[in-house]
ROSE-779153 format. One record per residue (C-alpha): residue in one letter; y, z, x. Coordinates in steps of 0.5 Angstrom, whole numbers, plus 500, padded with zeros to 3 digits. Layout:
N
AYZX/...
end
This chain:
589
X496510481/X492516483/X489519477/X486526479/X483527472/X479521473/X476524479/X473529474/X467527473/X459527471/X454523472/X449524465/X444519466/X436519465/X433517470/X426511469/X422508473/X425502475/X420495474/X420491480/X424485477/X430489476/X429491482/X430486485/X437484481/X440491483/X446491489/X447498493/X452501495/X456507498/X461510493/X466516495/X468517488/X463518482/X464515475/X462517469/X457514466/X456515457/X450511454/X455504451/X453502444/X449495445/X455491442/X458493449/X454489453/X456484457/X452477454/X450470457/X455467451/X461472450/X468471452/X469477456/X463474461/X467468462/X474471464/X471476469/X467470471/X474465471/X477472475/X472472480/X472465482/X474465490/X481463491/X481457496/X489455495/X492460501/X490456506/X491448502/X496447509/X490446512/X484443508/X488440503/X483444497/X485449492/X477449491/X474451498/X477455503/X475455511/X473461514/X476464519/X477463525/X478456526/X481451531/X486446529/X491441532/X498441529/X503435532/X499435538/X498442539/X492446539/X492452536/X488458533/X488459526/X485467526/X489470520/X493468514/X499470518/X499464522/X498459517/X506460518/X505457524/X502451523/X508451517/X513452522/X511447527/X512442521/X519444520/X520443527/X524436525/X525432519/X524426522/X517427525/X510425522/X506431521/X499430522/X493437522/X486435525/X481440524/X476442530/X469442527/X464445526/X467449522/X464454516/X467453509/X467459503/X466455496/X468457489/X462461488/X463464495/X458461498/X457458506/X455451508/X457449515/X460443516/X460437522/X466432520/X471430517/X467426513/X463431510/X469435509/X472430504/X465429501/X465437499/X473437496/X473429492/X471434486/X477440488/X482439483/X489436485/X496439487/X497444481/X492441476/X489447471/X482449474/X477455472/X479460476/X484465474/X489468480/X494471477/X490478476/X484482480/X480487480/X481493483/X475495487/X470499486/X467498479/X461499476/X456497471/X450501468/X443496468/X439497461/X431495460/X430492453/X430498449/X437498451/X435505456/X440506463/X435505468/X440504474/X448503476/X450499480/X458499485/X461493486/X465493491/X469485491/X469479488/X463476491/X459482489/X461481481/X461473481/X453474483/X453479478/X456476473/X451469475/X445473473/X449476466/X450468465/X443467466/X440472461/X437476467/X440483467/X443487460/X449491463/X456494460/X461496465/X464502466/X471504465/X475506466/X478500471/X484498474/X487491474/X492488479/X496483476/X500478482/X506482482/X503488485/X503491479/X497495475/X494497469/X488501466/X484499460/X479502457/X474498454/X471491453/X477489448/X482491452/X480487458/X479480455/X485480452/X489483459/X485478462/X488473457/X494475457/X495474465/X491468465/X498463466/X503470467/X504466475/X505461479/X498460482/X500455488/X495451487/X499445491/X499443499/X506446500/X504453504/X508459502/X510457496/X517454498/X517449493/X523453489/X531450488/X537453490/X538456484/X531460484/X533462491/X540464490/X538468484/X532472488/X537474494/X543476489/X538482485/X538486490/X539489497/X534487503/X532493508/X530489515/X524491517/X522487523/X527482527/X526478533/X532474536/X531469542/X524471542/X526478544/X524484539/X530487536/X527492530/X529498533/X536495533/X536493526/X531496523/X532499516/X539494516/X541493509/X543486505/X547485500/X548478497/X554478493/X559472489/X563468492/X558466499/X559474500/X554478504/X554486506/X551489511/X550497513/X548499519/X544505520/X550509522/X554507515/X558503518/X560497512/X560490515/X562483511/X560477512/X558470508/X551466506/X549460504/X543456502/X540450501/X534447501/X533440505/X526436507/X525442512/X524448507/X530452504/X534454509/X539461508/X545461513/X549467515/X555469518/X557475521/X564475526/X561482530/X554481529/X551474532/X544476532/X544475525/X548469525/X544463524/X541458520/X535461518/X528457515/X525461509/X518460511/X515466507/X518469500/X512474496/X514479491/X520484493/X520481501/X522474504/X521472511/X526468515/X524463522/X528459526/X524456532/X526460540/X523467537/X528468532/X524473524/X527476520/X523480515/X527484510/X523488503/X527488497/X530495495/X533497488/X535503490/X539502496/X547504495/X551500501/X557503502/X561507506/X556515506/X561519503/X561527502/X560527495/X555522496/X551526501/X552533496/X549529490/X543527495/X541534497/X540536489/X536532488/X529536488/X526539495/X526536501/X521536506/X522536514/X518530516/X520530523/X524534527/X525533535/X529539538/X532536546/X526532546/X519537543/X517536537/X518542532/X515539526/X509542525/X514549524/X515546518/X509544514/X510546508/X515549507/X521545504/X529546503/X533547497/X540545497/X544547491/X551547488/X555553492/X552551498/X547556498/X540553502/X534556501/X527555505/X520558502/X517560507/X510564506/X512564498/X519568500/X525564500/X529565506/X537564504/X542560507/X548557507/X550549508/X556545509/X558537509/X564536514/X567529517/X566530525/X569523528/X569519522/X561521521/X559525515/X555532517/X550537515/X551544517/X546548516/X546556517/X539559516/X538566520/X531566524/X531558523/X534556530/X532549529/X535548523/X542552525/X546546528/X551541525/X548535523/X551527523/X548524518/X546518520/X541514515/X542515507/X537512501/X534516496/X528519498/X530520505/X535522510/X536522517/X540526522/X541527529/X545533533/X546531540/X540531543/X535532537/X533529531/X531530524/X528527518/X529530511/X524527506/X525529498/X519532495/X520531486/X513533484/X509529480/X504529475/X500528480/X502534484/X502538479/X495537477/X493538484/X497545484/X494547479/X487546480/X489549488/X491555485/X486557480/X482561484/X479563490/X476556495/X471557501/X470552508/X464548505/X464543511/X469542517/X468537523/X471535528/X471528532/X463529530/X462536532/X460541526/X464548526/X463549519/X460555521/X466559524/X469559517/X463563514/X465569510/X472567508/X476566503/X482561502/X487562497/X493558494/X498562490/X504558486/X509560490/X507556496/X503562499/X496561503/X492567505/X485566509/X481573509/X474574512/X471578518/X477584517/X482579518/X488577514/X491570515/X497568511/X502562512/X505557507/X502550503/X505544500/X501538496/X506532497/X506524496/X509520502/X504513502/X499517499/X496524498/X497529502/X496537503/X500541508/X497547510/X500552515/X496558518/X502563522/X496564527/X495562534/X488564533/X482560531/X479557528/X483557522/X490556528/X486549527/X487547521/X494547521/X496540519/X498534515/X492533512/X490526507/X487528501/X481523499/X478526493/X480533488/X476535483/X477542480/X471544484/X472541490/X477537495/X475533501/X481532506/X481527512/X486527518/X487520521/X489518528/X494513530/X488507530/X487509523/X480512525/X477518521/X478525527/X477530521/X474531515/X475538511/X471539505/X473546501/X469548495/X472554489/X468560491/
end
């Protein structure tokens, strides 16, 4: 979990003149975060003999069981790409995604010998992370004679990782810091950890830290005590696979049965006869009930019924479904993939499914007092408005809607509410959001509800459509929120795709008021407009200047927040390929 307070933060160091042994031991490297560093007490540092260097130094250990469907060795892993060839298929292996390939092509038929020959050379990863290439298969047994066997206990720990990155402080002899250095990965720590062994380095780690068990869970500990006795306690907490059955299909019925019945699946990818059908059956939910029942809601509400089975055959566990007015999904499905909270679903001729469990999901019939019982939950925001084809969303950034019981709505706007009246109402079997807003053509409309789960509604009018998100605060907003709206903050640094304009902002003043309003004054002009900090996939400040003049019109986006302290917040703004376009830097002033 984000932590804004720990991005509050000293550096309060001496520094020394490095002696050139240790500078030979030290990494280096970039770090957008800084870590407070207090001088430990000697008895915190990491030694050759203590248990807390071997478990981090087990953790740390390379994991070479994700691809034992090739190599056969939980010890070793093959770096990829790699050539390989399956059943008299020659295929190239370039992500671990395609080690369900290789699976399905061995699923193929029960009655076949399955046979793998890898093309060499190839390049090999050792446990202690290191490359040696290799000529032939001769020389590949030779490497892996002393690997463990299927499931054998071993000395690496799988069922928990750090989060990266960390940092360790570096003492001389008299136990004084004389550098820090960043960890940014497995390798790096293993090397580390090699050097702490050898008595070569004195070094603590600073927390705090974070850790990541297999579930995907997390959790903070704040000293040497507290990790040892995590890492302990997860040592054996999961199943680390250590078996040639790739995905860890290797379960009973019974397992799989109990696993489908928790909770409704949301589809979120599907292909059928080779043809890619997500748009049709995306955010499709599943419900598998008692009694070979299964229920399914379709996006428009609609509630279908049909049936399920499983069994489990030299083939894999396979998972049959039934439906009488849905033949896409009517099949005989190979579960070839399950990890945790999601399953994946193959059939040979280009049929997948891939669904995410979800908890939350209510798969019945959307009914009006459903519908009302949503809209008083929070703020919502409008993530996504298109009126007869152009989009009106960034009208709409950060200014959220308030539902509340007498059919009052309110949207703050510039930090005033502008009040309002909606209504749900029944249109053709379909429930509807009617919403009158004076000055608000884009939201006056009767809306038809046609998607509904906590957090999300989606809505369409004829020609347009409309994405309502709920926005609840959370301590990480508020303490966002406060530190925004504690004084006055200037553009510190702004550039766009490269170019430096932080020059256009000089002699302004932005100001962030509790009630959502923003003003920027400078240069005789005066600025107003409103903001929003939000979570959706992560941090974000909404900022919406009511100018169309520049520079400060620019501005005017969604933007990733990447780092806040009380004094400083960097925001970025990505495009669709993930790459950096902008980065705005404000500073209080």
């Amino acid at each position: 979990m984000f932590n804004p307070k720990s991005h509050t933060m000293k550096t309060n160091m001496k520094t020394l003149l490095l002696i050139p042994f240790f500078a030979l031991l030290l990494f280096s490297s970039c770090q957008d975060e800084v870590t407070e560093i207090t001088q430990p007490e000697e008895s915190e540092a990491l030694t050759a003999e203590s248990e807390l260097t071997s478990l981090m130094f087990s953790a740390s250990i390379m994991d070479g069981s994700a691809d034992n469907i090739i190599d056969n060795a939980s010890c070793t892993s093959i770096k990829l790409p790699v050539t390989v060839e399956v059943n008299g298929l020659q295929i190239i292996i370039d992500s671990e995604e395609d080690f369900k390939v290789i699976e399905a092509i061995f699923n193929e038929f029960e009655d076949d010998e399955d046979r793998l020959d890898i093309i060499f050379p190839i390049t090999i990863i050792l446990s202690d992370h290191e490359e040696i290439v290799i000529e032939n298969r001769d020389a590949l047994e030779a490497l892996i004679k002393d690997c463990k066997g299927d499931n054998e206990e071993d000395d690496d720990i799988e069922c928990i990782d750090f989060h990266y990155p960390i940092s360790f402080s570096v003492f001389n002899t008299d136990f004084q810091i004389i550098d820090v250095i960043t960890i940014e990965n497995d390798r790096q720590l293993h090397r580390f950890l090699k050097r702490v062994k050898k008595a070569e380095v004195i070094a603590s780690l600073n927390f705090p830290i974070t850790l990541e068990y297999a579930d995907g869970t997390t959790v903070d500990v704040n000293n040497n005590e507290e990790l040892a006795r995590t890492i302990k306690e997860a040592r054996n907490a999961c199943d680390e696979d250590d078996d040639n059955d790739y995905g860890d299909d290797d379960f009973t019925k019974e397992r799989l049965d109990k696993y489908l019945k928790k909770c409704p699946w949301v589809v979120y990818e599907f292909e059928r006869n080779a043809s890619n059908l997500t748009d049709k059956y995306k955010e499709y939910a599943l419900n598998f009930k008692e009694n070979d029942t299964v229920v399914m809601r379709a996006r428009g509400g609609d509630v279908l019924t049909g049936t399920w089975k499983t069994r489990v055959t030299d083939r894999g566990a396979l998972l049959k479904l039934e439906f009488e007015t849905l033949e896409d999904f009517t099949l005989e499905w190979i579960v070839y993939d399950i990890d945790e909270g999601k399953i994946k679903l193959y059939e040979r001729d280009g049929n997948r499914i891939i669904m995410k469990r979800n908890c939350d999901v209510v798969i019945n019939i959307i009914t009006k007092e459903r519908v009302k019982n949503y809209l008083k939950e929070c703020l919502w925001r409008v993530d996504s408005l298109r009126i007869k084809g152009l989009s009106k969303r960034n009208d709409y950034i950060g200014t959220p809607l308030k539902f509340y019981d007498d059919n009052i709505v309110k949207l703050r706007v510039d930090g005033e509410l502008v009040q309002g009246t909606y209504d749900i109402g029944l249109r053709e079997d379909k429930i509807t959001l009617k919403i009158d807003l004076d000055g608000r053509p884009d939201l006056k409309l009767i809306w038809v509800i046609n998607f509904l789960e906590p957090g999300l509604i989606k809505l369409t009018n004829t020609d347009s459509k409309m994405v309502l998100r709920r926005h609840c605060p959370d301590e990480d907003i508020n303490y966002i929120s406060d530190v925004l709206s504690n004084g006055e903050w200037v553009v510190a640094s702004y550039v766009d795709q490269g170019e430096n304009e932080t020059e256009n902002y000089n002699n302004y003043v932005i100001g962030f008021n509790e009630n959502g309003k923003l003003f920027a004054e400078g240069d005789g002009n005066n600025y107003i407009g409103s903001w929003l900090a939000y979570r959706h996939e992560g941090l974000y400040l909404g900022l919406n200047f009511r100018t169309l003049n520049e520079p400060f019109s620019e501005l005017k986006h969604r933007w990733k927040i990447k780092d806040i302290t009380p004094n400083r917040i960097e925001l970025k703004d990505y495009n669709s390929s993930g790459e950096i376009e902008r980065i705005l830097v404000l500073e209080k002033n």
